[in-house]
C-alpha positions, 0 to 999 in steps of 0.5 A: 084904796092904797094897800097900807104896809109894815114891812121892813124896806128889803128886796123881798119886801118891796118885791112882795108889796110890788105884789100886792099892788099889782094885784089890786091894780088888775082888779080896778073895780073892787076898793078892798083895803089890803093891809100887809104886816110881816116880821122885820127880820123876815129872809126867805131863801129859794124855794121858799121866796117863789112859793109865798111870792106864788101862794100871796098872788093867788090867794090875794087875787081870790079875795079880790075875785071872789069875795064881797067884803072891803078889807083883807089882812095879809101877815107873813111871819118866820120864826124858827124855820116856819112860815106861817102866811095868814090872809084873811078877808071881812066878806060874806062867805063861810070857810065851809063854801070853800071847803067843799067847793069844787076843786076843778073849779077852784084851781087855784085854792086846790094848787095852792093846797098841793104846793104846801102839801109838797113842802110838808106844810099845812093849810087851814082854811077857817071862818074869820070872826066876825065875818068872811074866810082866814087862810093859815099857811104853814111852811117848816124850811128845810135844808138842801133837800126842800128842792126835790119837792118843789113844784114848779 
């Protein structure tokens, strides 16, 4: 399925729907329908672009490698200096697997977590009702001393 999108046409967005697509096209045997939503007034700045670019590509990929559902939701919003990213699948899984999954063999969930924890964000993985895992990412945007803590 063609991921469907409500995002303003600006470098980022179309950079990040560029994402999303390249995503499911690596992945040409699963028909998971990606809907994207973001806030028409969305700028991120450097390091914050980078670190959603890097966080959507990874949590995206791990809807499409591990989950078993047909649909995931994708909401990226900035409002007063947060981030919030919220990707949200319709599969079988309960967030408590993946709580208490193995972080040496799931790499990516546990990066994705220390990234955030470098840019004093939080990252909550819960149960999305009525099936399948939500994670909630949120960023506070910070002045000029946010590189420092960038992991590259």
């Amino acid at each position: 399925r063609a991921p469907e999108y409500n995002f303003p046409e600006t470098a980022q967005g179309l950079h990040l729907m560029r994402l999303i697509e390249d995503v499911s096209q690596t992945f040409p045997q699963r028909n998971i329908a990606v809907s994207f939503a973001c806030d028409d007034t969305l700028f991120l700045v450097e390091p914050y672009q980078l670190l959603v670019y890097r966080l959507l590509k990874e949590l995206l990929a791990n809807v499409y490698k591990h989950s078993d559902g047909n649909q995931a939701w994708i909401t990226l919003i900035q409002e007063n200096s947060m981030i919030e990213l919220h990707i949200s699948d319709n599969g079988s899984a309960h967030a408590d697997s993946l709580i208490s999954a193995d972080k040496g063999k799931h790499k990516g969930i546990a990066s994705a977590a220390e990234q955030v924890n470098h840019m004093e964000g939080t990252m909550q993985i819960s149960d999305n009702a009525p099936q399948g895992i939500c994670i909630h990412i949120r960023i506070p945007m910070k002045g000029k001393g946010s590189y420092q803590y960038f992991v590259s």
